[in-house]
C-alpha positions as CSV (number, residue, x, y, z in Angstrom):
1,X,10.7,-89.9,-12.2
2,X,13.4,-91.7,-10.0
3,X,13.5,-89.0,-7.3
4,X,10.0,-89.1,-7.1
5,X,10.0,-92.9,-6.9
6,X,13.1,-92.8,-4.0
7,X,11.4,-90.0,-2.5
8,X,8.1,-92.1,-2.2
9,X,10.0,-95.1,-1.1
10,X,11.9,-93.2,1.4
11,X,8.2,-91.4,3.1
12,X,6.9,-95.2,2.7
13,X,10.1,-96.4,5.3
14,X,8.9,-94.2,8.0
15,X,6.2,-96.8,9.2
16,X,4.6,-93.9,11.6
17,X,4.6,-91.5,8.3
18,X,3.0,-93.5,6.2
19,X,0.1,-95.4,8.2
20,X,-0.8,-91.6,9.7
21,X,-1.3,-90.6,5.7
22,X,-3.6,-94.1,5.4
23,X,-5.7,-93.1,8.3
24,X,-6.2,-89.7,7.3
25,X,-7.1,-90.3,4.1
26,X,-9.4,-93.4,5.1
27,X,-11.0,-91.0,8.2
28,X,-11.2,-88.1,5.0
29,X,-12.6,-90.2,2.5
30,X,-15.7,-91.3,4.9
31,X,-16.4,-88.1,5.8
32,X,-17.1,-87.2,2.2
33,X,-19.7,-89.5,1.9
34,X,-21.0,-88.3,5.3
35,X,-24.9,-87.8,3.5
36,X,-25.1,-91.6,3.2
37,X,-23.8,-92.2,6.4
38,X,-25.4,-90.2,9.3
39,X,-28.6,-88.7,7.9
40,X,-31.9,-88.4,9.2
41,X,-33.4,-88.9,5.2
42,X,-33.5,-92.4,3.8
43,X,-31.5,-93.6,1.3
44,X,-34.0,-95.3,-1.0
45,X,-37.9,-95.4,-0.4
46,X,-39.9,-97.3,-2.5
47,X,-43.3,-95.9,-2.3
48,X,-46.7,-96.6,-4.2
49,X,-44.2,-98.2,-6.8
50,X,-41.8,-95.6,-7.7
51,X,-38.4,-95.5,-6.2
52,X,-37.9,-92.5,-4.5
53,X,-34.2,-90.9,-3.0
54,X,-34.7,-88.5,-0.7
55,X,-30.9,-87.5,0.0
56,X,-30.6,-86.1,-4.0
57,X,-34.5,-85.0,-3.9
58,X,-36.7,-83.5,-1.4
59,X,-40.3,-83.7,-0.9
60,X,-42.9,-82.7,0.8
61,X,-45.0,-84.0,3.9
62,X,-48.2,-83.9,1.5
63,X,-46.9,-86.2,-1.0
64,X,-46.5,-89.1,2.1
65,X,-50.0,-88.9,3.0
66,X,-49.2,-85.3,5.3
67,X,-51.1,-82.2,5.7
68,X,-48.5,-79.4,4.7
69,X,-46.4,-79.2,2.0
70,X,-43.4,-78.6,4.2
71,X,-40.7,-80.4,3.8
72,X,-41.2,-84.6,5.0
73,X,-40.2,-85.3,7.9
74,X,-39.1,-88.6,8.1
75,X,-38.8,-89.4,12.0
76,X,-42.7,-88.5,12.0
77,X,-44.8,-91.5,13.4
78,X,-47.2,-91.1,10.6
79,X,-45.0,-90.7,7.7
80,X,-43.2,-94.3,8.8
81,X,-46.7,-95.7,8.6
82,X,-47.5,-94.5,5.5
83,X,-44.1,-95.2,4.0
84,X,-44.3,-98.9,5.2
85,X,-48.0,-99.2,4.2
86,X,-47.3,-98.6,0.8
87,X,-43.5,-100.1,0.4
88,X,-40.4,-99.8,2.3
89,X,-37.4,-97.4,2.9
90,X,-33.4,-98.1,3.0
91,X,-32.4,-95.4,6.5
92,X,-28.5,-94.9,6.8
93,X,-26.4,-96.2,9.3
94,X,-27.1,-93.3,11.6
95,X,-30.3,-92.3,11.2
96,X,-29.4,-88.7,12.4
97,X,-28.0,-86.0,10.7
98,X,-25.8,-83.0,12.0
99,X,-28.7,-80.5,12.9
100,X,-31.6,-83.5,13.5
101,X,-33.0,-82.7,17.2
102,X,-33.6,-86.0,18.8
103,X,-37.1,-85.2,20.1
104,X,-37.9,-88.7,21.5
105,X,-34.9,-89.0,23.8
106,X,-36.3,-90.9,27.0
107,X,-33.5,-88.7,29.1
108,X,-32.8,-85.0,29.5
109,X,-29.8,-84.1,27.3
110,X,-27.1,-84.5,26.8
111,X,-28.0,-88.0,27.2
112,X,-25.5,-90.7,27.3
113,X,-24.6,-93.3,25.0
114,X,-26.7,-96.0,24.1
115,X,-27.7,-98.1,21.4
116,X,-29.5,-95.1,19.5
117,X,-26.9,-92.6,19.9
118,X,-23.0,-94.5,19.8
119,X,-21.4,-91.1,21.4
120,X,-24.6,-89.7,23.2
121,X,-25.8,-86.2,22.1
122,X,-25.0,-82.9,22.9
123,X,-26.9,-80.5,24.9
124,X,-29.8,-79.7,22.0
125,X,-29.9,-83.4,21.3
126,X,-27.9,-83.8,18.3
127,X,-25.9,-86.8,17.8
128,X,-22.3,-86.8,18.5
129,X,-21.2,-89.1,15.8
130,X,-22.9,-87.3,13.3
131,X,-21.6,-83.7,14.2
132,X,-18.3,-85.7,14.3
133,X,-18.6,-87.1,11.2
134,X,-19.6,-83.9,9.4
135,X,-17.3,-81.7,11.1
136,X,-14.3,-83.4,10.2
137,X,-15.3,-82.5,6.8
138,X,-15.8,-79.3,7.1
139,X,-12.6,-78.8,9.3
140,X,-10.4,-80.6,6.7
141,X,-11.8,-79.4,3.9
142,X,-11.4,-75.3,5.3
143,X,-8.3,-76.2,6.4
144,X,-6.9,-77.6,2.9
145,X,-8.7,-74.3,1.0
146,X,-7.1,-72.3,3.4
147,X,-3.5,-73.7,3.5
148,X,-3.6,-73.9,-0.6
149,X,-4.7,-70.4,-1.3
150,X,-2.7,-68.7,1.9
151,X,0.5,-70.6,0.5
152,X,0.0,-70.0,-2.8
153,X,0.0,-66.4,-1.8
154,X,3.0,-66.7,0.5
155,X,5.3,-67.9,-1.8
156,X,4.2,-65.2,-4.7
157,X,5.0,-62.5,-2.3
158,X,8.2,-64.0,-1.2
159,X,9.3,-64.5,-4.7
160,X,9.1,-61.6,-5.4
161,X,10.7,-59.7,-2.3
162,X,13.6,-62.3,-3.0
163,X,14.3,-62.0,-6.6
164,X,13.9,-58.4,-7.0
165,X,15.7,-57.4,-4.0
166,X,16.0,-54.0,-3.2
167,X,13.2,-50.9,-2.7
168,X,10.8,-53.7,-3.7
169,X,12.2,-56.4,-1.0
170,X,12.1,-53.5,1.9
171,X,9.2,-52.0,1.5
172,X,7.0,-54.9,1.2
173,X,9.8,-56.6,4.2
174,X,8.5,-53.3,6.1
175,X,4.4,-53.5,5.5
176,X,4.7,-57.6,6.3
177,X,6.2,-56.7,9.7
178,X,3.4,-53.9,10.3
179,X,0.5,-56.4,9.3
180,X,2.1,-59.2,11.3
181,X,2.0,-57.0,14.2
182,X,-1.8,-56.2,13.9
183,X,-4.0,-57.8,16.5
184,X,-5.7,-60.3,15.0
185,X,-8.4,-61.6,17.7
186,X,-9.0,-57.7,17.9
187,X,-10.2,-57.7,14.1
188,X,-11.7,-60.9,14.4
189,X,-14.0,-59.8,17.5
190,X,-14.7,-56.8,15.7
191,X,-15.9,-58.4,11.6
192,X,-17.6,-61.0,14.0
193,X,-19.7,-58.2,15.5
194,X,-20.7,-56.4,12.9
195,X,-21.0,-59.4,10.3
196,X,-22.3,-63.1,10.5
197,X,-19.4,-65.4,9.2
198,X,-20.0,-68.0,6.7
199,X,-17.4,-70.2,5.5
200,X,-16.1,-68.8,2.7
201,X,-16.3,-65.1,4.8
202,X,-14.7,-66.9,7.6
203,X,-12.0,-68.6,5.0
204,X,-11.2,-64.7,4.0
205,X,-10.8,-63.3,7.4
206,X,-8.4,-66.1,8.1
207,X,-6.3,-65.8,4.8
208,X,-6.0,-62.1,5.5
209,X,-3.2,-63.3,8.1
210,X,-2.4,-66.8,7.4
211,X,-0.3,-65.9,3.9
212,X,3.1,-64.6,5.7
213,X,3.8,-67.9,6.8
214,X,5.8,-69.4,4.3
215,X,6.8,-66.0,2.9
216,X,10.1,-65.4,5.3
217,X,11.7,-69.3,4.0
218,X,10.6,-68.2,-0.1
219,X,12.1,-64.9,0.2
220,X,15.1,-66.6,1.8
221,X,15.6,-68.8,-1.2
222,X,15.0,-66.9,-3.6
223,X,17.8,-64.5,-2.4
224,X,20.4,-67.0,-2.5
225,X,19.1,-68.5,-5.8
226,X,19.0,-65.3,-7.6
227,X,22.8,-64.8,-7.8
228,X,23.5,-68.8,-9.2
229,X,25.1,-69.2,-12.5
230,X,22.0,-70.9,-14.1
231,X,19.6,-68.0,-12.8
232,X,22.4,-65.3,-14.8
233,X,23.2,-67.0,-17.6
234,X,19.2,-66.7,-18.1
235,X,19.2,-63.3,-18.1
236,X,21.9,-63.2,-20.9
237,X,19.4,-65.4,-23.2
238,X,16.8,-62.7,-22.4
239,X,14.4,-64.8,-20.5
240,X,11.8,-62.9,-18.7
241,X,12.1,-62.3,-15.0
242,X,8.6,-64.3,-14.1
243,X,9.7,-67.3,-16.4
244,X,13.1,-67.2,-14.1
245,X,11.4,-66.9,-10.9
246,X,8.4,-69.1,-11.9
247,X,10.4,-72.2,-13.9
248,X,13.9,-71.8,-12.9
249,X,14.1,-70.5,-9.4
250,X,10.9,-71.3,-8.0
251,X,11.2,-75.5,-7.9
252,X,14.4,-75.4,-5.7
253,X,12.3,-73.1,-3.3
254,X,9.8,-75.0,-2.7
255,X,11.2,-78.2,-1.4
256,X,11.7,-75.9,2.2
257,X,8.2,-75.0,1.5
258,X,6.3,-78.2,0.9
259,X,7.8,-79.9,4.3
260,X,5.7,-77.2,6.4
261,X,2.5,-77.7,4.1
262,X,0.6,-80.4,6.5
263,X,2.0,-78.3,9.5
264,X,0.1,-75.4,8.5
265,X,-2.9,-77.4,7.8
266,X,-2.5,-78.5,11.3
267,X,-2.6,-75.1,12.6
268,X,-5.4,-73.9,10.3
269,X,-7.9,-76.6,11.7
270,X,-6.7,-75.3,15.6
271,X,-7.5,-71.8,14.4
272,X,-11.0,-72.9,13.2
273,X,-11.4,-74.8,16.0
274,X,-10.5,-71.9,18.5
275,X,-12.6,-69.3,16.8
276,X,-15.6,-71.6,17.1
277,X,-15.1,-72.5,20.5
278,X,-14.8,-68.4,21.1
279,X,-18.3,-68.0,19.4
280,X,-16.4,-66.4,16.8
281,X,-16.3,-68.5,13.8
282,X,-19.5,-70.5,11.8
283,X,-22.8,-69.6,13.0
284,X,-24.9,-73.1,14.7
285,X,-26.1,-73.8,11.2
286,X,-22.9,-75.6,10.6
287,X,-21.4,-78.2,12.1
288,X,-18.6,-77.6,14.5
289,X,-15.8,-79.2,16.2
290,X,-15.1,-76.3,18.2
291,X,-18.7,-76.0,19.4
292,X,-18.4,-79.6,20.8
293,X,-15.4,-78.3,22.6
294,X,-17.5,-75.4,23.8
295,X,-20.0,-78.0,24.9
296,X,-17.7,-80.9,26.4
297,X,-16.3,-77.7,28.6
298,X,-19.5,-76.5,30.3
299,X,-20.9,-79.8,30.2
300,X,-18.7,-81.8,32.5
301,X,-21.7,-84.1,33.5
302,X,-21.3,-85.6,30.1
303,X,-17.6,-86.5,30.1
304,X,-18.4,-88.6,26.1
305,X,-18.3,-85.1,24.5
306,X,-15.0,-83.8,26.0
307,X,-13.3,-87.4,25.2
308,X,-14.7,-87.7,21.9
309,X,-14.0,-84.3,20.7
310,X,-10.3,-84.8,22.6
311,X,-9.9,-87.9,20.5
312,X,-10.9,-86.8,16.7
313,X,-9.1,-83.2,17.3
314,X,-6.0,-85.0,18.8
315,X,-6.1,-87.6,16.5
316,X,-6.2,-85.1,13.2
317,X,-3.6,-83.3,14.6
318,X,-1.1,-85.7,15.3
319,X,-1.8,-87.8,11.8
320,X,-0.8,-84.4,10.0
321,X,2.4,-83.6,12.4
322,X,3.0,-87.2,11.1
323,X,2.4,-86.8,7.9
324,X,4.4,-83.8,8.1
325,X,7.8,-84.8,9.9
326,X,7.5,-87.8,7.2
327,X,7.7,-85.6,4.7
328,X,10.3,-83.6,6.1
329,X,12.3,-86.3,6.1
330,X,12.1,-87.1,2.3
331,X,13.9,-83.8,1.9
332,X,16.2,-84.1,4.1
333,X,19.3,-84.8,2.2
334,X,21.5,-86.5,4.9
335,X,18.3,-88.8,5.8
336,X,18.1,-89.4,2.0
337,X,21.8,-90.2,1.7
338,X,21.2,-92.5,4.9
């Protein structure tokens, strides 16, 4: 508990550490609640008496005084006047969401930004904001699954290479260097041909090359470890070779480990990023930072789309290198002795 607490003391003294972790967490946590922010559904409508919330429950253009039992659109001229004639409705702070076509736009898009839209739209006349808001989620959300389950993976196999050594160590040593040398864009054109990628599909096709990362440092570790005193005089008491690897050996490995965590997180938001902006990753029906880099390239007219998208991406990135080097730091034992 007193490592921990100098360890948390020590990330806290790096000033540039610590207030990129507060940013990212504040910029993370708003994005999670990016329904009640940017949505083109009210929050609360009060109509004919009952309190209604659209954003948990739909319903239908009939029950607001429409003529199809479609889903209600609530930008529709006539749905506002019924709404309002018979109570009142609570709209978000954006009143767009990711995927709502701004069919009233008074210029041809992507139009600039105004009052309406903070960040102008895009070329289909979505708002900016709210793909911004909604992507960041879904970047850093991908990202995080992908970096927990890929390093998770990673360390397994490099335990394992490590602590048995040997046949085991060289023939996996061998079929890590053949996969690693696989093209990957190759077999990422080709599964994007032939299938439509979703996010958990696309969060597969990623983690099939993503794991050997932090295998190569574990496998390191555990090599050195192995031979220890502690790690033999286990073996004489008879403790099994998993409880060694997994209680004994493991927790010094993974200090080395954990400093390239927020790096790798990093890397797996680029790699989303790039695949989408290839027209390789998530179809249109979700929102994309990589597809407003697409559109910020071929539309230079509309400069607000390449410096917004330049500024979240950028700014992600750099408050996780931050984040990283901060934490590198904490286990950096001549820093700590410092």
């Amino acid at each position: 508990m007193v490592q921990l607490k100098n360890k948390i003391r020590t990330f806290c003294r790096n000033r540039r550490a610590f207030y990129a972790l507060v940013l990212f967490l504040i910029v993370f946590i708003v994005s999670l609640f990016s329904e009640f922010i940017a949505n083109d559904k009210p929050l609360i409508v009060k109509y004919k008496g009952v309190y209604l919330f659209p954003v948990f429950t739909e319903y239908s253009d009939a029950f607001f005084g429409g003529d199809f039992p479609t889903p209600a659109n609530y930008t529709d001229p006539l749905i506002i006047k019924n709404i309002n004639a018979n109570g009142w409705m609570i709209k978000p702070l954006i009143p767009f969401s990711y995927n709502t076509v701004d069919y009233y736009l008074e210029t041809a898009t992507p139009s600039a930004p105004d009052k309406k839209h903070w960040l102008g739209t895009d070329e289909e006349g979505r708002d900016v904001v709210a793909r911004l808001l909604y992507g960041i989620r879904l970047s850093v959300v991908f990202a995080f699954l992908l970096t927990v389950i890929s390093s998770a993976i990673g360390i397994f196999i490099g335990a394992v290479q490590g602590y048995f050594g040997g046949k085991t160590d060289i023939v996996m040593q061998r079929f890590i260097e053949i996969w690693d040398s696989l093209p990957q864009l190759f077999i990422l054109i080709i599964i994007a041909s032939v299938f439509l990628p979703t996010f958990l599909g696309l969060l597969l096709i990623l983690l099939l090359f993503s794991w050997t990362g932090l295998t190569g440092m574990v496998r390191a570790e555990f090599l050195r470890l192995r031979n220890f005193e502690f790690v033999k005089a286990a073996k004489v008491l008879g403790v099994s070779n998993f409880r060694i690897m997994f209680r004994h050996i493991l927790p010094n490995a993974l200090v080395t480990s954990v400093t390239f965590i927020p790096f790798i997180m990093a890397e797996s938001i680029t790699a989303l990023s790039a695949l989408d902006f290839l027209g390789l990753g998530l179809s249109v029906d979700y929102p994309s930072l990589g597809d407003l880099v697409r559109q910020g390239k071929d539309n230079l007219q509309a400069p607000w789309i390449g410096i917004s998208i330049f500024v979240v991406l950028s700014g992600l990135l750099s408050m996780l290198i931050f984040i990283g080097e901060g934490v590198r730091d904490v286990f950096d034992t001549r820093k700590a002795e410092r």
